[in-house]
C-alpha atoms as one frame of an Amber mdcrd trajectory, in Angstrom:
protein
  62.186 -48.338 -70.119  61.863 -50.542 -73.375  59.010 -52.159 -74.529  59.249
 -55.419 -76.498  57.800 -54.185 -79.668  55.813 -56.634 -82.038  58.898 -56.491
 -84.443  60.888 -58.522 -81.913  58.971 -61.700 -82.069  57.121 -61.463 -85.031
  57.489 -63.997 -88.395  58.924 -61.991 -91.381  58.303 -65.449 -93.359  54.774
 -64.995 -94.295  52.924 -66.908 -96.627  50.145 -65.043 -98.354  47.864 -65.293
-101.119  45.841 -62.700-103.454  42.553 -61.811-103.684  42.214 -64.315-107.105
  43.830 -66.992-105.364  41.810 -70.344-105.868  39.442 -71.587-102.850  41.230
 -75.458-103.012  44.853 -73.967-103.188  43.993 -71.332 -99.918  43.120 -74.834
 -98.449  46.014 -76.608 -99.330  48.492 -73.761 -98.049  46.812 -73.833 -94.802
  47.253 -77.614 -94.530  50.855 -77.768 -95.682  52.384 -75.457 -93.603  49.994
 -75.999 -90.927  48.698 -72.179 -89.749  45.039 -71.214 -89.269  44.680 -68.147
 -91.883  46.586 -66.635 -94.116  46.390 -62.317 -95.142  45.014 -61.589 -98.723
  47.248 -59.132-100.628  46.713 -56.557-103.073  49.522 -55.705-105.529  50.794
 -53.639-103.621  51.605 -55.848-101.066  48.790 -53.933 -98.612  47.030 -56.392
 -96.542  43.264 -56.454 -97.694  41.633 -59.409 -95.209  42.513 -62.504 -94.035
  41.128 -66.205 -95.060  40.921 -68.023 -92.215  39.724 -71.562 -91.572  36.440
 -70.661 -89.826  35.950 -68.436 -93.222  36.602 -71.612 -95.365  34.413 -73.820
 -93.950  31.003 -70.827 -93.298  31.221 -70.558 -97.453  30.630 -74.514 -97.515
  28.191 -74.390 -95.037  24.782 -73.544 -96.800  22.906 -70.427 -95.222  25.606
 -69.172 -93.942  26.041 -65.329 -93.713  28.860 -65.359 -96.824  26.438 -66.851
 -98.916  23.634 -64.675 -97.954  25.914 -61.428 -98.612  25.706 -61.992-102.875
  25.426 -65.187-105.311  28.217 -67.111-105.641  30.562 -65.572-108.897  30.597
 -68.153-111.463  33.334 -70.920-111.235  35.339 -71.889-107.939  35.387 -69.340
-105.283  38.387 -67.244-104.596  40.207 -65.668-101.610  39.113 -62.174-102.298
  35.405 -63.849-101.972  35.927 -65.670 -98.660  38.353 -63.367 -97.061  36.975
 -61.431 -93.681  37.522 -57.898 -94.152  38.928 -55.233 -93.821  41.617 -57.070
 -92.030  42.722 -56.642 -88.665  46.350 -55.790 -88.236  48.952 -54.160 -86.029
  52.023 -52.054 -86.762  55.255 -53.241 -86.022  56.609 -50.469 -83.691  53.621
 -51.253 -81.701  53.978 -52.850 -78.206  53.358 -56.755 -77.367  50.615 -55.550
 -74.744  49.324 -54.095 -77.196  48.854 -56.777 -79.828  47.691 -59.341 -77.614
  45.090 -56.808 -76.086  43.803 -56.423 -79.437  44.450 -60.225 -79.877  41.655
 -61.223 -77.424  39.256 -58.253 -77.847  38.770 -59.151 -81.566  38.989 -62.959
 -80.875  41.650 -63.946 -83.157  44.635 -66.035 -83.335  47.192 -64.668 -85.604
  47.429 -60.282 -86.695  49.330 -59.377 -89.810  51.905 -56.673 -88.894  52.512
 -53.865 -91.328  54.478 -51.002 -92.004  53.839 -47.478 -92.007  52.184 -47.464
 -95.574  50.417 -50.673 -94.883  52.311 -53.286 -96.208  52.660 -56.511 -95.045
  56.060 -57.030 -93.041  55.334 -60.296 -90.799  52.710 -61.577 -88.817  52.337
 -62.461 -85.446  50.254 -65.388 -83.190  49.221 -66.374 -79.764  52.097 -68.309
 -79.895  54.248 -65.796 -80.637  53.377 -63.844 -77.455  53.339 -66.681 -75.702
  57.188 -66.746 -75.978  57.367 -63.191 -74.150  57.209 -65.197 -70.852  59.508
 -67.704 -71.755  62.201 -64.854 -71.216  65.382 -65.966 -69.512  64.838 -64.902
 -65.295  68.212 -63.805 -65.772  67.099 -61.339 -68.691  64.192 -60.055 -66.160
  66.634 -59.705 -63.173  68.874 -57.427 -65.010  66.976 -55.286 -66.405  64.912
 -54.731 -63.321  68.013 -54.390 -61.794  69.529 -51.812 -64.343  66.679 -50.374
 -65.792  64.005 -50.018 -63.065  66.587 -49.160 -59.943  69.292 -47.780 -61.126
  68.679 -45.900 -64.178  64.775 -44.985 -63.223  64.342 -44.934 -59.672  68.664
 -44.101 -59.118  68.534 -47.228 -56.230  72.193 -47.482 -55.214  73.532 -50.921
 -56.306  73.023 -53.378 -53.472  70.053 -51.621 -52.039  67.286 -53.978 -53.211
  67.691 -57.808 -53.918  65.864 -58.988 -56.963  64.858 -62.805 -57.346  63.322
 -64.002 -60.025  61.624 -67.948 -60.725  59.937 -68.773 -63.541  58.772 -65.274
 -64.343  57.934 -64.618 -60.287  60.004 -61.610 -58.915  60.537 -61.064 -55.229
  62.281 -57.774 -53.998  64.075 -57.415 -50.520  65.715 -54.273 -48.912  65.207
 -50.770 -49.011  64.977 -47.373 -50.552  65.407 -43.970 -49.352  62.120 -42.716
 -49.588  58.598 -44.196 -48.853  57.197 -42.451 -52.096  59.622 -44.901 -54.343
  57.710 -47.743 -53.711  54.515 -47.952 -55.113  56.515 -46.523 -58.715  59.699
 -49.427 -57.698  56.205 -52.146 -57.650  54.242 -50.519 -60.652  57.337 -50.164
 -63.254  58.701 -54.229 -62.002  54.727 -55.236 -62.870  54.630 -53.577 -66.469
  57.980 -55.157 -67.593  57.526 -57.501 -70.431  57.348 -61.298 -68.816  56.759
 -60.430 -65.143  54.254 -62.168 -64.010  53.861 -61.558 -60.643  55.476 -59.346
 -57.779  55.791 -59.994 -53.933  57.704 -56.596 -52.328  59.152 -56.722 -48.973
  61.333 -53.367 -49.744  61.449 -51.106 -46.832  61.558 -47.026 -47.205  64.250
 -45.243 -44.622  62.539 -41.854 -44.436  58.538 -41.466 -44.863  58.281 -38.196
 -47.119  54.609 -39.024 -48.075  53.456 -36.770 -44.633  55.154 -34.299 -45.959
  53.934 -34.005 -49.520  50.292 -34.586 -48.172  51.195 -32.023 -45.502  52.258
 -29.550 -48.600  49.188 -30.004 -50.383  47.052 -30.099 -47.690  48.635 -25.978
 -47.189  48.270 -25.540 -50.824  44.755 -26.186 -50.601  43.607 -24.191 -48.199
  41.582 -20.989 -48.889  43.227 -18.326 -47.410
């Protein structure tokens, strides 16, 4: 089955600044297009930190660790002087799980996404992946429908029911064997949006006795 990869809901409109970028203008980009950080570039276009508002306002605040970390250069501070680094960034091919996983076991709000060498290619917030389940139910029900029965799983059409409300899916009717349903209930969980599951699928035939019955014989020292 598909994945929704970061590349699907990502911003490929990104506004950056380099590492000699003035402190006042990093302050005024934030403001005008109203986002909390922006990446730091080298010229390469390889993403080398990211100036975020918490990082503008610890370098006014005196004793705070930036200003314990080396004196001040001379003149107004830059990005390349404020920035939080290295910067924490995900690939696009990656998977939305993924990013937001990383999202909230770093504790940030927005990840630049980068290519293969690097490079900066979008970025992508909290927001963003909020949108993942503010998918259509109609989207959900067919691909559980295609995707997880028929094409995984090779449910014959009209087997299983599939209702979906607001990201809820309920399943009702029945597959051939009793082993199909915990995989029919794990796969419907993992698909991007679900966000919850109540199964009332029946199995027609229990082949689980068997299969522990096999490996029960396997087992056994003779």
């Amino acid at each position: 089955m598909k994945h929704l990869k970061v590349a699907d809901l990502m911003t490929d409109e990104v506004v950056s600044v380099a590492p000699g970028t003035g402190f006042k203008d990093v302050a005024k980009l934030l403001a005008q297009y109203d986002i909390s950080g922006v990446p730091v570039l080298d010229d390469e276009d390889r993403v080398v930190g990211v100036v975020s508002q918490t990082d503008l306002l610890a370098y006014t605040v005196p004793g705070s660790h930036l200003s314990e970390q080396s004196p001040p250069a001379p003149g107004p501070p830059t990005a390349g002087e404020v920035m939080s680094a290295p910067a924490v960034t995900v690939h696009a091919e990656e998977t939305v799980a993924d990013a937001a996983r990383l999202m909230t076991r770093r504790g940030i709000e927005r990840l630049p996404v980068v290519d293969v060498e690097d490079r900066l290619v979008g970025i992508v917030t909290r927001r963003d992946l909020l949108r993942l389940f503010l998918r259509p139910d109609s989207e959900m029900r067919r691909r559980i429908t295609d995707e997880v029965l028929t094409e995984v799983l090779g449910v014959p059409a009209g087997d299983v029911d599939v209702h979906v409300v607001d990201g809820i899916v309920t399943l009702e009717g029945h597959v051939e064997r009793r082993s199909q349903l915990p995989a029919l209930l794990g796969l419907v969980e993992q698909l991007d949006g679900v966000v919850a599951v109540a199964s009332r699928v029946t199995a027609r035939t229990d082949d689980t006795a068997s299969m522990h019955g096999d490996h029960a014989r396997h087992a056994m020292p003779w």
